[in-house]
N, C-alpha and C positions, 0 to 999 in steps of 0.2 A: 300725258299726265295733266289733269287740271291743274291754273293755274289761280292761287286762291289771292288776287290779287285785286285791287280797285284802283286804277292810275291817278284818278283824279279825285281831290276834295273838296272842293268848290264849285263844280259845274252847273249846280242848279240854280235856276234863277227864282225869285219869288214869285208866287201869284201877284202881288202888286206888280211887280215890274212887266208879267207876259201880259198884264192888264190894264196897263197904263197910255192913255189914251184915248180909252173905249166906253168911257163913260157918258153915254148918251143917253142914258136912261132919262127916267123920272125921278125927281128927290125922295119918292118910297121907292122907287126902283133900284137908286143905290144905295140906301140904307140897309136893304134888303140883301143890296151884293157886298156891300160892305162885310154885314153881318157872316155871310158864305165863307168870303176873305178873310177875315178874322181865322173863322174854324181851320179854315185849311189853313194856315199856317200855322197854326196849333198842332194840328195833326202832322206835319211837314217836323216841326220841332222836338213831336216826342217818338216819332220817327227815328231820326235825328239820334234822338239819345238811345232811343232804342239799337241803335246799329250800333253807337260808340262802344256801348257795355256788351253785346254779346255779338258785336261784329269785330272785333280790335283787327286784327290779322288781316281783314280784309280793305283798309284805306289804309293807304301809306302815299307819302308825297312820292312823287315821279322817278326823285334820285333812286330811290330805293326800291322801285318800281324794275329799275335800271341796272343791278348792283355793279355788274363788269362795267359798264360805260362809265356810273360815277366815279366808280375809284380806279379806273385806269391810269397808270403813274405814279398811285400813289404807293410809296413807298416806305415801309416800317422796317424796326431792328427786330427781330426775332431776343426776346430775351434770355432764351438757354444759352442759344450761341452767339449772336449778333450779327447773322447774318442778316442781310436784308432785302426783304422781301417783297413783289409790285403787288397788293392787295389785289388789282383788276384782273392780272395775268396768271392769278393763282386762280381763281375763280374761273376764268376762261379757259383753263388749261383743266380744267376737273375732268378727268376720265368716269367718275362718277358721281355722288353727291359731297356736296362740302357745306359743312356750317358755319356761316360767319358770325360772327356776333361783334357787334360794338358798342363796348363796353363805358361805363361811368371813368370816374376817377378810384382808385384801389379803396377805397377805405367808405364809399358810398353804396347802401342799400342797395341798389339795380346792381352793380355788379358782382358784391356778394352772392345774391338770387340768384344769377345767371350762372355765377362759378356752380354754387349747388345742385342747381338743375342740373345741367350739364354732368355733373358728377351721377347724379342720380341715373340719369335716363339714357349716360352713354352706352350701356347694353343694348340696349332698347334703337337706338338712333344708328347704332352699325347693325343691328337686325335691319333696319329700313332703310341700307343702304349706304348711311351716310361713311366714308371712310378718311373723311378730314376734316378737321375742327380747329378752325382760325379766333384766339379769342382777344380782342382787339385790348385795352386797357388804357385810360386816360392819365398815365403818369410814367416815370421813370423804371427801367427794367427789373432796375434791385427791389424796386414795389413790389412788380408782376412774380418777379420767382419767392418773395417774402407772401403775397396772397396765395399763390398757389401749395407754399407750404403749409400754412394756417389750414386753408381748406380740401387740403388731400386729394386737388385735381387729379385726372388719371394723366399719367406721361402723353398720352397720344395728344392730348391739349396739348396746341402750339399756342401762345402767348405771343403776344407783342406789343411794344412799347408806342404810347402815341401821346408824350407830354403834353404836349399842345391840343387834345383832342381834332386833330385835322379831318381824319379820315370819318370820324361821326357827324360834320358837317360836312360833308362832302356825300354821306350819306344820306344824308335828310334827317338827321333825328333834331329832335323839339333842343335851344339851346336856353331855355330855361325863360321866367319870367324877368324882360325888357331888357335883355341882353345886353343891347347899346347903350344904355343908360350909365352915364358915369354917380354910381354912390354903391356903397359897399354889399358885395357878391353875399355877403352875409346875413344880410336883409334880404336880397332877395332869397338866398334860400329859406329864410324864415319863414316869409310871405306864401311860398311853393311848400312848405313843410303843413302850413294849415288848411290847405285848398284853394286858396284866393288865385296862384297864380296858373293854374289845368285844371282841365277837367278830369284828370286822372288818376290825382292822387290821395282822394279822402277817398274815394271807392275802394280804392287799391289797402290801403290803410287800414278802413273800418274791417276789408274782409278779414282781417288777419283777430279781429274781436269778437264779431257777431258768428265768424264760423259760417258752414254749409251744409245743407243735410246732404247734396248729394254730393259733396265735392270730393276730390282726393287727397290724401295726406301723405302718401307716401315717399313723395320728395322731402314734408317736411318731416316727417321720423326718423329720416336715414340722416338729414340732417344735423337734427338734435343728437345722433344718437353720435355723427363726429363731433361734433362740437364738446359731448359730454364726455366721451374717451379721451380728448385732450383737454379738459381738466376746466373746461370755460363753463361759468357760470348762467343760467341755474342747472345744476347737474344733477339736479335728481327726479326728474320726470318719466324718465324710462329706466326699466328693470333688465340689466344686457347680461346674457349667458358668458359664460368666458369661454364660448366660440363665436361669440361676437351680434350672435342673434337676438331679436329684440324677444324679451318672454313678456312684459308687460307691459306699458301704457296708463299713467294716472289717468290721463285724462279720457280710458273708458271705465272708469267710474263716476264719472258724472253724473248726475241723475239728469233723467228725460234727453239728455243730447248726447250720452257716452256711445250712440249709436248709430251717430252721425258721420256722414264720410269724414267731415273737416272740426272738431267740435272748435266752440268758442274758447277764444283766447289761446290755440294749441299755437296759428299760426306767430301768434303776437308774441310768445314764448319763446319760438325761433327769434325772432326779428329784436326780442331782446337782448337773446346770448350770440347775436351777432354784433350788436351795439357795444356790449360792454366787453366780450372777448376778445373780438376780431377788431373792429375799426375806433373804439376811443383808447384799448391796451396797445394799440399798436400806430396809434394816431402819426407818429415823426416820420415812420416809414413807408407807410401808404398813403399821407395825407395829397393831394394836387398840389403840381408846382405850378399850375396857371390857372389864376381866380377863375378864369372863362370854365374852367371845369367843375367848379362847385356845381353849378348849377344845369350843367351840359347832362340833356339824358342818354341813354342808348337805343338798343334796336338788335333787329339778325337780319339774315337771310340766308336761305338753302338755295343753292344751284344744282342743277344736273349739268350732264354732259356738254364739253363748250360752254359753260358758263350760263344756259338757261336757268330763268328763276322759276321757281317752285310755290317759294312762300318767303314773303318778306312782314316786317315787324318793323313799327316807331313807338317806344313808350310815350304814353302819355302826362306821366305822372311820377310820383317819386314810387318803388314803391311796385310800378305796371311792369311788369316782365309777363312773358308769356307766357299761356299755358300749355304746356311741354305734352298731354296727352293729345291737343288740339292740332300742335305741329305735325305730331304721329300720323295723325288719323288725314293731315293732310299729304304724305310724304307718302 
């Protein structure tokens, strides 16, 4: 199986620096290399950005690179039952694929996403093998079984409780904008809510406004369409048979885009009746018991057999979860 994986994100060094030294030129000589210099690192830059938007999957720090080696030890409560469970030794014990995910704090964007997904696509992810789903969660257990009611995860999600978000930093994922800095977790998510503090999260953001012609919506219809059978607001976007199937869709009446894989503002729709439904109606219960998780992101990874990695993920963003048809097609 390939593995769709890039260990290192930093390794390159600049044209300046593999050329520094070597300027022996003429003063048009190196105005001239100057000038070369320049471009290519222009070109090096939008590179660069070119891989972050339609490479995600493929750079992840080392840990995650790693996933049984980093979380070896580490140890969570299983929230059904409380048992508990070594993250690394479940992983390395996989007789076949297992998906881990490491999750936000309960009541935060990225782990909403990920519960949804996950719900969506878990037919789909035991066609491709997968037959164990670890979903990590940045807060207290009575959260995790309170989210997982809200979002009508399927029973085979095992949930676990990780207040501290431990096991996400141990993974590698991004702990949010200047971490260390002592002044209020609130600001900084502020700062991370408008793009200043990733590069991840006005992309991530705007997609859910401007839509896609080619993209998929099917995670987010089946979404809306829970959210709208349990009564959360805005609930009148899909027209649902009373066998549960979807018969219509406002938003393919749109003009000029209703024929769009993703039209504009469908996703932003979702991402609203998760706001007001799910995480500010239910704010006391899901809210992070440790500021370091306001702003702490996620991540996954699939292992095969013994623990080899498959495909690993770090959000970049508020917001960046993966794309679930992308994982498929890697698995």
């Amino acid at each position: 199986t390939s593995i769709r994986i890039m260990v290192l994100r930093c390794g390159l060094r600049s044209p300046v620096q593999r050329m520094e030294g070597q300027a022996t030129c003429s003063s048009c000589g190196r105005s001239r290399f100057g000038i070369v210099v320049s471009a290519a690192v222009a070109l090096l830059v939008l590179h660069g950005f070119w891989q972050r938007t339609h490479c995600n999957a493929l750079v992840v720090p080392l840990p995650a690179a790693r996933p049984v080696a980093s979380l070896r030890g580490m140890s969570l409560q299983r929230a059904s039952d409380g048992k508990q469970v070594d993250l690394g030794a479940a992983l390395e014990s996989s007789a076949q694929k297992t998906l881990l995910v490491l999750g936000t704090h309960p009541a935060d964007f990225n782990t909403v996403e990920y519960c949804q997904k996950v719900r969506t696509f878990w037919p789909q992810l035991v066609q491709k093998g997968i037959s164990r789903c670890l979903l990590v969660v940045n807060g207290e257990a009575s959260s995790c079984m309170k989210l997982a009611e809200l979002l009508d995860l399927p029973a085979e999600v095992e949930l676990f409780a990780d207040p501290v978000g431990e096991a996400g930093r141990r993974f590698g994922v991004s702990r949010g904008w200047k971490p260390d800095d002592n002044f209020s977790p609130y600001l900084k998510l502020f700062v991370m809510g408008i793009g200043l503090g990733d590069l991840g999260t006005l992309p991530a953001v705007l997609a859910g406004y401007v839509g896609d012609p080619n993209g998929r919506r099917t995670w987010v219809e089946n979404s809306l369409k829970q959210g709208q059978l349990a009564g959360r607001w805005p609930d009148f976007m899909l027209e649902i048979a009373q066998d549960g199937s979807i018969v219509a869709n406002k938003f393919d009446d749109a003009p000029l885009v209703g024929g769009w894989g993703r039209r504009p503002f469908e996703l932003a729709v979702l991402r609203l009746q998760n706001l007001i439904g799910v995480q500010f109606s239910n704010w006391d219960q899901l809210k992070p018991v440790d500021d370091r998780c306001l702003t702490q992101l996620g991540g996954c990874t699939v292992v095969g057999p013994g623990g080899e990695p498959i495909y690993s993920w770090v959000d970049a963003g508020l917001c960046d979860v993966p794309d679930m048809d992308e994982m498929l097609e890697a698995l």
